[in-house]
Each structure stands twice: as structure tokens, then as C-alpha cells.
C-alpha positions in Angstrom: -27.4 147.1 119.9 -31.5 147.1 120.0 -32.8 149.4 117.4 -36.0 151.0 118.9 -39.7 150.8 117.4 -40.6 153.5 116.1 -43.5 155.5 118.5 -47.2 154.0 118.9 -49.9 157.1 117.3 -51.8 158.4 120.5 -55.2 156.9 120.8 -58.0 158.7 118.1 -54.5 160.1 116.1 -55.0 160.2 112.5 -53.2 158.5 110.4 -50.6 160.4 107.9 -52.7 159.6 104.6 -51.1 158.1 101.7 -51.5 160.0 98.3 -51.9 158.6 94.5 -49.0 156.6 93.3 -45.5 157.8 91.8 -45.9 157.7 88.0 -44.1 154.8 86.4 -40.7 156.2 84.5 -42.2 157.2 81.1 -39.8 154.6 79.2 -41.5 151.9 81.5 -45.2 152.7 81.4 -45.8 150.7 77.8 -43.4 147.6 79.2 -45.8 147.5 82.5 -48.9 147.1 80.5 -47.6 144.6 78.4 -46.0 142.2 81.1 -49.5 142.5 82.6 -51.2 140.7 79.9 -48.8 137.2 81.0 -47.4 138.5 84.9 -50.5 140.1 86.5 -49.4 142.5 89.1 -51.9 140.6 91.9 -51.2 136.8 92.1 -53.4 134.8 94.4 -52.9 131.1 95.6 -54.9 129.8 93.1 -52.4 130.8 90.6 -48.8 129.5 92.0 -49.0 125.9 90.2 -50.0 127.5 86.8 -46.7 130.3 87.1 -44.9 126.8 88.3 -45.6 125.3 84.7 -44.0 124.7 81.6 -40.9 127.6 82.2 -43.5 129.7 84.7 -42.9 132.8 84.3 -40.0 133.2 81.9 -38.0 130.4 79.8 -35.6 127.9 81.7 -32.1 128.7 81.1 -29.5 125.4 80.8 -26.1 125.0 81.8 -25.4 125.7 78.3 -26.6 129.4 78.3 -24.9 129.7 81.3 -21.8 128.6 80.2 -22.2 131.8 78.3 -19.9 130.8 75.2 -17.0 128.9 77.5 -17.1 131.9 80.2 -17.8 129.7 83.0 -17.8 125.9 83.8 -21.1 124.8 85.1 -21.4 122.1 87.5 -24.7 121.2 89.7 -23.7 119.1 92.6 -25.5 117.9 96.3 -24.5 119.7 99.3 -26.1 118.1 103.2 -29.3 119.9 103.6 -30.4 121.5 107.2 -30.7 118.6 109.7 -33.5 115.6 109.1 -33.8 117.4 105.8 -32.9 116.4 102.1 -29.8 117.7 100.4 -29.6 120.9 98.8 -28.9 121.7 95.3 -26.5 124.1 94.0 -25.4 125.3 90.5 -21.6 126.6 90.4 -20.6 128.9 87.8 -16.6 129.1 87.8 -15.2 131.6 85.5 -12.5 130.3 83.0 -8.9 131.2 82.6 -9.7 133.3 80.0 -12.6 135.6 82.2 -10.2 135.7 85.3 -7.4 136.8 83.0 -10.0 139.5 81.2 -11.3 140.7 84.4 -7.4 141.7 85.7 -7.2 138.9 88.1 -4.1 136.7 88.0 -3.7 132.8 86.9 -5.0 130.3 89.7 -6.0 132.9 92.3 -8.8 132.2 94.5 -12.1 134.4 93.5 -14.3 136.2 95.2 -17.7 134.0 95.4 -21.3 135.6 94.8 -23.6 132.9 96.8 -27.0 134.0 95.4 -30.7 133.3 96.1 -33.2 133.4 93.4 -36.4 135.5 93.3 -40.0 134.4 92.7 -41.9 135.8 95.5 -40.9 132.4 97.7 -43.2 130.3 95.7 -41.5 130.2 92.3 -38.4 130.0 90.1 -35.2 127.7 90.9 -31.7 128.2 91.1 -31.3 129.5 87.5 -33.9 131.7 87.8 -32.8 135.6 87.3 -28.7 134.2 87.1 -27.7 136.0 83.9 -27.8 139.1 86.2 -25.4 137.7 88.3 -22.9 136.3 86.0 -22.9 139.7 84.3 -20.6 140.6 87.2 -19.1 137.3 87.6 -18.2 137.7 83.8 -16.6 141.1 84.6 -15.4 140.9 87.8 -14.0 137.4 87.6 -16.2 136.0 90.3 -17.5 132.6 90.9 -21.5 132.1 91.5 -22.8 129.4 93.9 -27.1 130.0 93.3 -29.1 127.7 95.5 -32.0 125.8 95.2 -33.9 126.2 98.0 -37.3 124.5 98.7 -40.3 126.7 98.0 -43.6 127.5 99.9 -46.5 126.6 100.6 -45.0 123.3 100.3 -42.3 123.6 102.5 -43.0 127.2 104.7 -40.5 128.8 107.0 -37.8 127.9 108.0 -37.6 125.4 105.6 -36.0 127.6 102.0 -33.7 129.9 104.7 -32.5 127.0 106.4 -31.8 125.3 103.2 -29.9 128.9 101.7 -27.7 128.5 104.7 -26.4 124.7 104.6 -25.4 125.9 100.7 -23.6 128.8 102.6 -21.6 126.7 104.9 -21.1 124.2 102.2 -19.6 127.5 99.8 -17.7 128.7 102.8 -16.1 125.7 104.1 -15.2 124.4 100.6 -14.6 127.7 98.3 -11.1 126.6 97.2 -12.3 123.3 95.8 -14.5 125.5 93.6 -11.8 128.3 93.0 -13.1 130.6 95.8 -12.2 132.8 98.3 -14.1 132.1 101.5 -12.9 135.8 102.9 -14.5 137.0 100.1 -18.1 135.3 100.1 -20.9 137.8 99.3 -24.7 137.1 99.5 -27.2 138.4 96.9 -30.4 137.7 95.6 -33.3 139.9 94.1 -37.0 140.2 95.4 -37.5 137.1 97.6 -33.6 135.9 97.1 -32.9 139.7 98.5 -34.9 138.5 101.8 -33.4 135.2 102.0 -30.0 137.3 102.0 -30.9 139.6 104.3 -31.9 136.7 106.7 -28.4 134.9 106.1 -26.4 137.5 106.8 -28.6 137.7 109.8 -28.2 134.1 110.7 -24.5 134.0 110.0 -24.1 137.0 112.6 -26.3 135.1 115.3 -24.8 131.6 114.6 -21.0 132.6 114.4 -20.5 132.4 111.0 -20.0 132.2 107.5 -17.8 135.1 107.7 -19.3 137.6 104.7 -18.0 140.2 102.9 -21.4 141.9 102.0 -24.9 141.8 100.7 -26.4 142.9 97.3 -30.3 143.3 98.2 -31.9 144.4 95.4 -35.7 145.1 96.1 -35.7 142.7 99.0 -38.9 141.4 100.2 -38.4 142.1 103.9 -41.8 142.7 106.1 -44.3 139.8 106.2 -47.0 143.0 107.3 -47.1 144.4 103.9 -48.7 148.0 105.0 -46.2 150.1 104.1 -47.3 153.6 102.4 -46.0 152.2 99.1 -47.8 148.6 99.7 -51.1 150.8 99.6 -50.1 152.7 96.9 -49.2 150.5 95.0 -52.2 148.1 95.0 -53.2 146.7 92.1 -50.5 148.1 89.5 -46.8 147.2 88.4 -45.3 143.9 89.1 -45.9 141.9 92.5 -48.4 144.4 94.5 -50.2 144.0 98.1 -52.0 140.5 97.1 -49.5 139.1 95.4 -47.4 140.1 98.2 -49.9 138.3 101.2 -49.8 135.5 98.5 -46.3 134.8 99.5 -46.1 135.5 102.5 -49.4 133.8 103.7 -47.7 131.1 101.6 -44.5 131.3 103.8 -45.7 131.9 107.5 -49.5 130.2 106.7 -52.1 131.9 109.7 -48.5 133.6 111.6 -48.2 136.7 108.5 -48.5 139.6 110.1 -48.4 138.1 113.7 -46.4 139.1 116.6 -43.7 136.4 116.4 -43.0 136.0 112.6 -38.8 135.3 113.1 -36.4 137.7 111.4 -35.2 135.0 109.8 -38.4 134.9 107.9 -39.0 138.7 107.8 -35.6 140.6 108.2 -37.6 143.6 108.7 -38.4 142.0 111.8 -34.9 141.9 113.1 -34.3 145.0 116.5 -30.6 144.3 115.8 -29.0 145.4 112.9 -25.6 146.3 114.2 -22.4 143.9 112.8 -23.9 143.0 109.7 -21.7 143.0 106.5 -21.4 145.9 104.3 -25.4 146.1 102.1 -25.9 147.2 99.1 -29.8 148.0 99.1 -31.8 149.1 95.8 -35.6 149.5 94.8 -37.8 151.4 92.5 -39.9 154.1 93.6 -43.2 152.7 91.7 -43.0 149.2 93.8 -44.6 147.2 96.7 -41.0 147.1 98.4 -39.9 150.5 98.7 -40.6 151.6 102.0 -39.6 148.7 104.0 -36.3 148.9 102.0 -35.8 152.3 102.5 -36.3 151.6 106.0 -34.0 148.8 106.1 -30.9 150.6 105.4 -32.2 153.5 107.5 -31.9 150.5 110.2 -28.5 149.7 109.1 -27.3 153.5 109.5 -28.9 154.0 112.6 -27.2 150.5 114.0 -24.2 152.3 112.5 -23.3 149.8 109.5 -22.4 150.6 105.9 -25.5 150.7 103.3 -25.3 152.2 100.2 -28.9 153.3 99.1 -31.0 153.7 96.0 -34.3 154.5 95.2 -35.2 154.3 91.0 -37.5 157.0 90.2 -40.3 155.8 88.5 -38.6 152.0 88.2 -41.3 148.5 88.9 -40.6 145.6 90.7 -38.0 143.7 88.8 -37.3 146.7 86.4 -34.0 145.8 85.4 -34.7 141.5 84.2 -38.1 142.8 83.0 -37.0 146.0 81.4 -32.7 145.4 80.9 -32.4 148.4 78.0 -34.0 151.2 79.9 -32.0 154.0 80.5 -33.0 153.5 85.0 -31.9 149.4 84.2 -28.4 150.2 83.0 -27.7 153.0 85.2 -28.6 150.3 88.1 -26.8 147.3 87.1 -24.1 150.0 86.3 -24.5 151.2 90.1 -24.2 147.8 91.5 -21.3 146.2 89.6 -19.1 149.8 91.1 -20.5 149.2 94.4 -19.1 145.6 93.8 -15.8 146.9 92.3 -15.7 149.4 95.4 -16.0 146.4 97.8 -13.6 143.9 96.8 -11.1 146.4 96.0 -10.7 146.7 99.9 
């Protein structure tokens, strides 16, 4: 099914103007100012090598913390990259016994398997990067985590990190029971830039004929290489991640084609005309954040293709509001949201 464009304004129309943006949720407003003074919300080229160095933007996290007091076994292992390119990196996180058992699932069952892609705005972090989030559910849900480490631009721009995210899918899918996974289970998640890249594979493994997936957690997915939304205006200059940082990464990603007429949906999924026979998405955002519109508009194109999204939109919630900001009431009632959406899913 093609989803149509929305109507070209008539010649001399004026366009609908954009007000003053929403107020930042009053429990966030302090937190925002103070990640400023280390994370400035605009981030130009200049700037990727410095967020790069020495932990970037937040500490590294070992296999150790991830273990998470013998909760999971941690394993990093080599998987065959895309074709005429290195391998790809992946970290496994396999819950113990003891967190199968405590999440209600019974001894030696194959798990369902969260294959995740991290953020950092496609020119930082790594596969640890933002994966305490994600074993939060693992921990409760009694999942195994695959996170990939896919190549990052300018470096190595488009297709290069989605084609790398999808040999680590095949590799999960083809070989979940070595790692204790179900492959009829395999969902794709990933925040910010990771919530792009898994918007794009469950694109890809539509159009290619496979992985089979069980759904998507896109939470604030950076979708649309055009960055002029409403909210990209608005949004200039304050919060985490606004309209320069944005061209930063993109311009980083798709060089002179950002903004183009031929930037692939496997780049930008916003980009896709076809959203009908995707996997069930779970789509979230704040309201105060570059992101929102093309998100919102996202699921509206899921709807319309007449899939299942389940939307929301945090009032007065930043870009990466819930790692940046974890004990604020709008944090905890979205990881809240998302781990029933997950509990909703797999109990199918």
C-alpha cells in the first residue's frame, strides 16, 4: 500500500506559523539547564571527536555493571558484517536461571530476544551506550538483549551503521537458541538514533523477506533527514539535541544528499510511502523535543497503512528525558508504559 504525500500549499499560500515552544515539565526545567552546562542542546561537527573522548557523553559501563549482580551473563562475540565489510560486534546479555525463574518463565525455555540499537545522534556512543534501560525489562521480563555495535558517521555514512544493525539481526535470528532465544519472538528497539535504525530494520526485514519480528520499541526515533518539522523550529536552540545538532547528524550520515530528494528510507524511515506489514510499534516522544512531529507522524503513517502503533506524547518531557532525568514522575510513568506495552505483546 502507498501512503500518499500530504498536499503541496498553493502558490503565494502562507505558511501555518509555528508559535513559542511548549514549556519544559516543571520537574525538568532545572535538570535541562544543568545538562546544558556538559551536553549543549546544538552540537556542530566540530564537536563529535571531543563527545567521542574519554566516556563522551556519560561513563562507559563494563560487562560487570551489566551483569547487574549475576542477572545476566555477558558475552561480546563477532558476527559476519554486511558484504566486503568487517565483522560486527555484539554484546549478549542472557538472563540467569534465577531472572527467568523471577520473571515467571519456566527452566530452559527459549526467551524472547530484544535486539537493540544504541542512541548518540549516529555519531556517538557504542553498544553499551543507554543498555541499563533495556535490561530493566530484560531483568523483569526475562528477556535476552543482543545490542549492536554499528559503525558510526561521518566516518562510515549511510548505509554503512544500518547495514551493519541488520547482519547482527540475521546473525540473532538465525542463531537465537544458541543464545537462549526465541527467533519468533525477536523485537527491535533503540532510542533516538537506535529508534531510526529500528525503524529502518523492520523496514528492511519487510522488503528483504526477513527476519521475521515481533515488534518495535521506537522511543523518540530520529526519523526525517529534513528536520523542519513545527517542533524542529520550535525547538531551536533549547533542550537536548535541537535543529543543529540535528543537521549535525544527519549532514554527518547522508553528507551533501540531507534533505535531498533521494535520501533512502533506510536512512530516513520517515522517508518510507509504505508502511503497511510492519510489526506491531511502540512509538514514544516528549512534547518539548526536536523529534516530536515526525514521530507523531510516523505512527499516524502506521494507522493510516492500517498497522498497530501505540502512541505517546510526554508533556513537557526533553530529548532523552527518561536516561537523563530516570526519577521524574513523566520518566517512570514512561518506562512504566513501555515495559506493559512489552508485557501486552509477548503475552500474545
Amino acid at each position: 500500500m502507498t501512503i500518499a504525500t500530504p498536499p503541496v500549499p498553493a502558490p503565494g499560500a502562507q505558511p501555518t506559523p509555528v508559535g513559542p515552544p511548549p514549556p519544559f515539565d516543571a520537574e525538568m526545567t532545572a535538570i535541562v539547564e544543568t545538562i546544558a552546562e556538559s551536553l549543549p542542546p546544538t552540537i556542530t561537527p566540530d564537536m563529535i571527536s571531543r563527545l567521542r573522548g574519554d566516556g563522551g557523553v556519560a561513563p562507559g559501563l563494563t560487562n560487570d555493571d551489566l551483569a547487574g549482580n549475576g542477572a545476566f551473563e555477558v558475552s561480546e562475540i563477532s558476527v559476519p558484517g554486511p558484504a566486503g565489510a568487517p565483522d560486527v560486534a555484539l554484546l549478549v546479555c542472557r538472563p540467569t536461571a534465577t531472572t527467568i525463574e523471577a520473571a515467571g518463565a519456566g527452566p530452559g525455555t527459549a526467551q524472547p530476544v530484544i535486539y537493540h540499537s544504541h542512541g548518540g545522534g549516529m555519531i556517538i556512543g557504542d553498544f553499551r551506550t543507554g543498555l541499563l534501560s533495556i535490561l530493566d525489562w530484560a531483568r523483569q521480563l526475562g528477556l535476552v538483549v543482543v545490542s549492536v555495535d554499528y559503525r558510526l558517521a561521518p566516518e562510515h555514512p549511510h548505509p554503512a551503521p544500518v547495514e551493519d544493525c541488520y547482519a547482527g539481526l540475521r546473525w540473532t535470528a538465525d542463531h537465537a537458541a544458541e543464545i537462549g532465544g526465541d527467533p519468533g519472538r525477536l523485537i527491535v528497539a533503540g532510542p533516538s538514533a537506535g529508534g531510526g535504525l529500528s525503524a529502518a530494520l523492520a523496514l528492511l526485514a519487510r522488503d528483504r523477506g526477513g527476519p521475521a519480528l515481533a515488534g518495535q520499541v521506537l522511543m523518540s526515533p530520529m526519523l526525517d533527514d529534513r528536520n523542519d518539522t513545527p517542533s524542529a523550529v520550535q525547538m531551536a536552540g533549547r533542550g537536548v539535541w535541537d535543529r543543529s545538532a540535528n543537521e549535525t547528524g544527519w549532514g554527518a550520515l547522508l553528507g551533501p544528499a540531507r534533505g535531498g530528494p533521494d535520501v533512502s528510507p533506510y536512512a530516513a524511515p520517515a522517508r518510507a510511502a509504505d508502511l503497511s506489514g510492519l510489526p506491531p510499534a511502540y512509538v514514544d516522544v516528549g512534547s518539548a523535543e526536536t523529534f516530536r512531529d515526525e514521530d507523531v507522524a510516523y505512527a499516524s503513517g502506521i494507522w493510516r497503512a492500517g498497522g498497530q502503533a501505540e502512541l505517546h506524547v510526554w508533556p513537557g518531557a526533553f530529548h532523552g528525558f527518561d536516561m537523563l532525568a530516570p526519577h521524574t514522575a513523566i520518566a517512570r510513568q514512561a518506562k512504566a508504559a513501555r515495559l506493559l506495552w512489552l508485557r501486552r505483546l509477548l503475552a500474545r
